[in-house]
N, C-alpha and C positions, 0 to 999 in steps of 0.2 A: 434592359432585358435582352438577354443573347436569343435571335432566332436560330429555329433547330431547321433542319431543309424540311419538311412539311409544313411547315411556318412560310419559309419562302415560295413555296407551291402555290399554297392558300391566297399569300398577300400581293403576286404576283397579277392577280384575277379581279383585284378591290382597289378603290381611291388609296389616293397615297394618304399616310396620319402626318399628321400635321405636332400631332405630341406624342413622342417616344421616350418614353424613360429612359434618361440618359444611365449606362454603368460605365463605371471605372476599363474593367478591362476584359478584354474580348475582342472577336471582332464588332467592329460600328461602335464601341464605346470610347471613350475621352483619352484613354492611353494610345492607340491606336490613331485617333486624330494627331494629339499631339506629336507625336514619333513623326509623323508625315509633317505637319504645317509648321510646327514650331519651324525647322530652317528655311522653310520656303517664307516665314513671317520675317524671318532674319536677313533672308536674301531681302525681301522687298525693305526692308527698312536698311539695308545699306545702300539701296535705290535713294533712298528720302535723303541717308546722311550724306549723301554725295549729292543732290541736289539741293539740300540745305547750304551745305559750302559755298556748290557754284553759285547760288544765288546770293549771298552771306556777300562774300566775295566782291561779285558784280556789284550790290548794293554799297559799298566802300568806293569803289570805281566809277559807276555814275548810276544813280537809284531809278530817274525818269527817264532815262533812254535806254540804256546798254540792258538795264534786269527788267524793263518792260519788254525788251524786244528780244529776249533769252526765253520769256515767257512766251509770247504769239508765234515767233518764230520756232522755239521750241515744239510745242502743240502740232503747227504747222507739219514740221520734220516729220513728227511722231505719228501725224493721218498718213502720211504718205508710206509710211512700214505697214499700215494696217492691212491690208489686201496681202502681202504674201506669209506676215506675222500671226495673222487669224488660222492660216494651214498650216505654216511649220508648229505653231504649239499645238494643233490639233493630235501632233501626233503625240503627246504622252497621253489621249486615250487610248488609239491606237495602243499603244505600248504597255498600256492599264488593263487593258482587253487582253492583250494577248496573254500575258503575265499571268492574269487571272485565270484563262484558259489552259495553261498549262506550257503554251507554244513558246519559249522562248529564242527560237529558233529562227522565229519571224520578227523578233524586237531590230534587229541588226540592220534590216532591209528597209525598215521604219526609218531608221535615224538615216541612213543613206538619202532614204526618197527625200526627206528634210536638208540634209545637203545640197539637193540639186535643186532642191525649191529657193533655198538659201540664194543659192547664186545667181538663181532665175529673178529675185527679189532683188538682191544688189544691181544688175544690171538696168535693171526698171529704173531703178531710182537715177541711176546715173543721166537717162536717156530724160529723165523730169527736168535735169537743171537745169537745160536753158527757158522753159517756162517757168521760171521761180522767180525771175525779177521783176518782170509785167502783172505776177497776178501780184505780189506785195502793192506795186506803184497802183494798179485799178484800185487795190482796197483801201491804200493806209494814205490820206490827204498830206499826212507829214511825209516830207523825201526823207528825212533823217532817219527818222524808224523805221520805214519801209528800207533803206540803205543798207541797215544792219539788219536786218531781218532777212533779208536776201544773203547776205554773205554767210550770216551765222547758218542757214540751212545747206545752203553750197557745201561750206565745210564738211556740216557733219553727215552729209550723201555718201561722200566719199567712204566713213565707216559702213555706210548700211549693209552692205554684206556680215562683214564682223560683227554684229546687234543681231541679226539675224540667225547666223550660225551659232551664236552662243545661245538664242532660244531654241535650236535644236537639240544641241547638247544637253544645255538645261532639261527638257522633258522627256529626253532620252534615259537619264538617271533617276529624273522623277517619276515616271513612269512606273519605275519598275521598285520605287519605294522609296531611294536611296536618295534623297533631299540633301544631306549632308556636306556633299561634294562641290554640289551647287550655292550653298553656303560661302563655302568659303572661297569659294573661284570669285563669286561677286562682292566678298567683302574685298578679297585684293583689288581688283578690279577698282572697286571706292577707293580704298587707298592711294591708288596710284595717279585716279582722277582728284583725287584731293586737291594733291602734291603738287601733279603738273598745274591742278587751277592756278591754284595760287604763282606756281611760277609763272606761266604763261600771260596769267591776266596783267599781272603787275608790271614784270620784266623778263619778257621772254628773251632767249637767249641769239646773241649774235649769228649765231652760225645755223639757226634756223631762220633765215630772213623770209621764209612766208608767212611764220607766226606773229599776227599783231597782238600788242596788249587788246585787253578789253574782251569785247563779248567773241572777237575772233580766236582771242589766245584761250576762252573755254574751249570754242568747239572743237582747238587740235588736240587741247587735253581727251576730250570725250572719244577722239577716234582713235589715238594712243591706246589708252585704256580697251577702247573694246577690240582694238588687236591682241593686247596683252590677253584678255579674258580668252579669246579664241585657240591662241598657243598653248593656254593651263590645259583648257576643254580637251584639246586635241591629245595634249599628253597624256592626260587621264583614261582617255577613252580604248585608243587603239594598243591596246597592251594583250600579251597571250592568253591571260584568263578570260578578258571580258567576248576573245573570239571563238575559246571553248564554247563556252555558255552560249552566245548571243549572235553568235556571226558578225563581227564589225570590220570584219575588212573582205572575209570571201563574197557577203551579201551584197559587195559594191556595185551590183548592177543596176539599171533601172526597171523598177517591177512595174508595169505597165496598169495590169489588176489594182494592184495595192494603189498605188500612186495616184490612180482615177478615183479609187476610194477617198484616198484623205483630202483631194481637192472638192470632193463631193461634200461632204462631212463637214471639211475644213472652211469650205468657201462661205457658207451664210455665218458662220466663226467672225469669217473677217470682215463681211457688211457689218453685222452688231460693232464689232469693235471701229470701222471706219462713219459707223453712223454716231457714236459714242463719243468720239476724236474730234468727227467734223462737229456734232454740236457744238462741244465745248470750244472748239476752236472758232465758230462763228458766231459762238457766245462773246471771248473776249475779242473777237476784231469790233463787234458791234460796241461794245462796253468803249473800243478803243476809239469811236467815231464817237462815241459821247465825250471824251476830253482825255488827254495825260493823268490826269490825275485819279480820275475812277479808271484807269486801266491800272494806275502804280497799285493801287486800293486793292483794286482784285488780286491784285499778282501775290501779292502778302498776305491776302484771306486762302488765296489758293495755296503757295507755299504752305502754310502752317497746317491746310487742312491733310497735307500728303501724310501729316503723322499718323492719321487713322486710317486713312483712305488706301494705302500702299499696302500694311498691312494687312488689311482687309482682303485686296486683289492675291496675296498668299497664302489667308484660310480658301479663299475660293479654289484657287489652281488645286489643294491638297483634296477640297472636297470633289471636283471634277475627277480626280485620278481616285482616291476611294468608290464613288460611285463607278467607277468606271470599271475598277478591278472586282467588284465584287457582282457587277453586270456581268462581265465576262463570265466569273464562275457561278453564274445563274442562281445568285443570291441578293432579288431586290427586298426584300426583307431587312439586312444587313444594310443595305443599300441607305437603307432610307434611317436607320439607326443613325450613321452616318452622317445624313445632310443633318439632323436634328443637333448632334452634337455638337456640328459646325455652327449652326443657327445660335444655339445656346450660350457658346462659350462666346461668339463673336458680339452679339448682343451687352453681354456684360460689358465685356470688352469700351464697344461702343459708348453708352452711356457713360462710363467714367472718363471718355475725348468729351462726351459732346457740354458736360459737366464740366471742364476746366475751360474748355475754349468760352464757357458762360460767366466763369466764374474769375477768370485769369486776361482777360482778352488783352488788358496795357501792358502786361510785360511782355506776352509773345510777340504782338506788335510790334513793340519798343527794340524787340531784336534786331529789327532791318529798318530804325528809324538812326541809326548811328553815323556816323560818317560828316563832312565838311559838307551838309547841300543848305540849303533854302528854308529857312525856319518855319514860314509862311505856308512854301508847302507839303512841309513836312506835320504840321499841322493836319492841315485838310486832307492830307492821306489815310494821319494816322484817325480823324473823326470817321472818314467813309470807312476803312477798315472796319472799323469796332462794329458798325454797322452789320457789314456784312458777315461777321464772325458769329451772329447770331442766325442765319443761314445754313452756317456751316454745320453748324451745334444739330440744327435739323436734319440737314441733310446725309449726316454721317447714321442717323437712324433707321432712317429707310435704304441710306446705302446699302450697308449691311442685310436689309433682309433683298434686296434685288439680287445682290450678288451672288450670295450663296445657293440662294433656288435656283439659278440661271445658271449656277455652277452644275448643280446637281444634273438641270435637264439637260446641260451641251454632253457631260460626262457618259448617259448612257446615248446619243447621240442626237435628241430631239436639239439641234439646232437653227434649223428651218424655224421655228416657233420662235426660238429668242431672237432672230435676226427682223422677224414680222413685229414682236411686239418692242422692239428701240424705236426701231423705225416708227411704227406708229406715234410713240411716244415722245421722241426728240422732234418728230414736224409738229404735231396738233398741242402737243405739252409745253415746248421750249422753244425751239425758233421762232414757230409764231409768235405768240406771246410777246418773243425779244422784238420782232421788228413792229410789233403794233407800238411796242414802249417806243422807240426810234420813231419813228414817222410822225409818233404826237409829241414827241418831246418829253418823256418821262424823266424818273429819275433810274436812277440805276439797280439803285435796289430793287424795285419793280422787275428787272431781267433776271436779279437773286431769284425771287419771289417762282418766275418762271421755270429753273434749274432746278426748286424745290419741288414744283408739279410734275417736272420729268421725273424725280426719282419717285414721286409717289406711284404714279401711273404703274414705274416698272414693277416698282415691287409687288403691288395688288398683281397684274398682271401673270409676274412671275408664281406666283403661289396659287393661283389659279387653274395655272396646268398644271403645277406638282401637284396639287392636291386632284387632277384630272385619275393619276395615275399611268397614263399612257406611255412615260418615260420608261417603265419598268420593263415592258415587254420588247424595249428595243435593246438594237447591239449593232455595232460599225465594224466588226469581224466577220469573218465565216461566221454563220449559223452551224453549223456542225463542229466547230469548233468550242462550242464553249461546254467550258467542262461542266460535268455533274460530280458536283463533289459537296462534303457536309461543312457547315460551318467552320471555319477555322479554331484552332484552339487559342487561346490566351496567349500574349505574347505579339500578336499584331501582326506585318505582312513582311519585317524584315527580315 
């Protein structure tokens, strides 16, 4: 049901509905999502095929060390992006807002401030790595794992700026509708990290003597690759049309206003995601103090479960910037058409993952059971996997509905909320839990079991303040800026 602007007046004043008749096309209906999500679903699942490889890969090269320790180290890497990662993507609401507003004048200024955040982010990480090799050796009792784990992170520091700046870029187009572009800059990007995995891990080449085989010769591929992605970005971006429109190269300055903005906005963005990271990341160091082997276990329940879970995180970004655009042009009405639509299609979606990973669990498995190791304990891997894959099956249910509320509320800018309710939820829901299993000697699935509480928590959580409605009457731009304008016509926001 398309709202008319007295519609959006009305429901701006009332709880959010929690059941919207989904239509076809309009704005907030299902053609309109999909034109947005579908390539940011495609981005993210060139994320998965490229880390299905590396890990594919690794597992061929040595399953209990080198792709356990791609995994923790991995994760590891990835909290430490979270703090300037949570602001730079803040800005495609920024960019959502303004768009919807009308302002696009102010988009250019945006993606700049993201630039120098960018680079403010790369720097940080550089200035971490000499505490990276003492906190692995305090955590990991093994030198060997903690060895590579430390190196694999070392390495890929060295890209953070370029991971960074392409999440600028990224939300700088997605912002403003145009997902497409982003699409395919991250399928080459996969591609390219393929390629070099596979060279690098196996037989990297002479005349790059820094690059080792193994879990090192990943990490040079990954920072390869995110320079490559950074040079598409770049080309793309700064061209004469996109500075008619949008200002992308006069707006190079630093806006002072703005900039306080999205670190305002942006900052509790990046607790949620750094509270998010470090659970999961003290989920498998804990998992890793209980043995190799329920670590190898997880790493293959976690891998398999990026099928649904990646995608997921690219209906949310699209819902975040629909809400976000349709905030700016003072249509929460539409708004919330929107989150439902998301809610609905992502839902089906879901169930039919969490349905195979029940119904299929030994072949996906069996995908990283291949290779020259240890029959014995490739056994015992592949029992606790199965295990845990009925976890997975769970947890991909309530994923889906966290994400997408929490999509909805960061979008018109209730952020401060989602960042209060992880956190409550990863201490009282899942770390504890994890370390009461550790201190009595549990078994592992028990810390499953814990990871499933977190995501229930969030979800109720999450739907609780949508359903408050309180998101509706906010905005992360000028107040005098957001346009009064009617419903959009069919056809959607490209």
């Amino acid at each position: 049901m398309r709202t008319t602007r007295s519609d959006d007046i009305r429901l701006a004043a009332t709880p959010a509905r929690l059941w919207v008749r989904p239509t076809w096309g309009g704005a907030g209906g299902v053609r309109e999502l999909t034109v947005v999500a579908l390539p940011m679903i495609f981005s993210q699942l060139s994320v998965v095929v490229n880390m299905f490889f590396d890990r594919w890969f690794l597992s061929l090269y040595d399953l209990e060390y080198h792709m356990a320790a791609a995994q923790t180290g991995g994760i590891s890497w990835w909290l430490m992006q979270q703090l300037p990662m949570g602001i730079v993507a803040y800005l495609g609401t920024f960019v959502a807002q303004y768009n919807g507003a009308g302002r696009d004048d102010r988009v250019g200024a945006c993606l700049w401030q993201g630039i120098y955040l960018s680079l403010a982010g790369g720097i940080l990480n550089l200035l971490m790595m000499p505490a990276i090799g003492p906190a692995f050796a305090f955590m990991h009792p093994d030198a060997v794992l903690a060895g590579l784990e430390t190196e694999y992170v070392r390495i890929l520091s060295v890209g953070s700026f370029f991971l960074l700046l392409n999440f600028a870029f990224s939300f700088y187009f997605a912002g403003r509708g145009n997902t497409w572009l982003p699409m395919v800059v991250n399928f080459l990007v996969a591609g390219i990290n393929i390629v070099l995995n596979k060279w690098f891990i196996f037989t990297p080449p002479e005349w790059l003597p820094f690059v080792s085989p193994g879990l090192p010769g990943a990490a040079w591929a990954t920072v390869a690759s995110l320079a490559a992605g950074s040079f598409l970005f770049a080309a793309s971006t700064f061209t004469p049309s996109q500075e008619r429109r949008f200002r992308v190269l006069s707006a190079w300055r630093v806006d002072p206003p703005l900039l306080t903005r999205m670190i305002r906005y942006g900052f509790p963005q990046s607790i949620h995601f750094m509270v998010d990271v470090a659970a999961f990341s003290t989920f498998l160091l804990l998992v890793g103090r209980v043995g190799p082997v329920e670590l190898a276990a997880t790493t293959v329940a976690f891998t398999i479960s990026h099928f649904n879970f990646v995608p997921m995180v690219g209906m949310s970004h699209a819902v975040g910037i629909l809400v976000g655009r349709h905030i700016g042009a003072g249509r929460p009405g539409t708004a919330e058409a929107s989150a439902f639509a998301a809610e609905f299609v992502t839902m089906a979606v879901c169930v039919l993952f969490a349905a195979g990973y029940l119904l299929f669990p030994d072949f996906l498995i069996g995908l990283f059971m291949q290779g020259d190791h240890d029959a014995a304990v490739m056994g015992e891997i592949h029992a606790l996997a199965r295990v845990f894959m009925w976890f997975i099956a769970y947890y991909a249910i309530f994923d889906a509905i966290s994400l997408i509320y929490s999509s909805a509320l960061k979008g018109a800018g209730d952020t401060r909320f989602v960042m209060l309710l992880s956190t409550f939820a990863a201490t009282f829901g899942f770390i504890g839990p994890c370390l009461l299993v550790l201190r009595f000697g549990g078994h592992a699935a028990l810390m499953w079991a814990a990871a499933g509480s977190f995501v229930t928590i969030f979800a109720v959580g999450s739907i609780w303040r949508y359903r408050g409605g309180k998101w509706k009457t906010m905005k992360v731009i000028e107040p005098d800026l957001v346009a009064e304008v009617e419903a959009e016509e069919p056809g959607g926001i490209l």
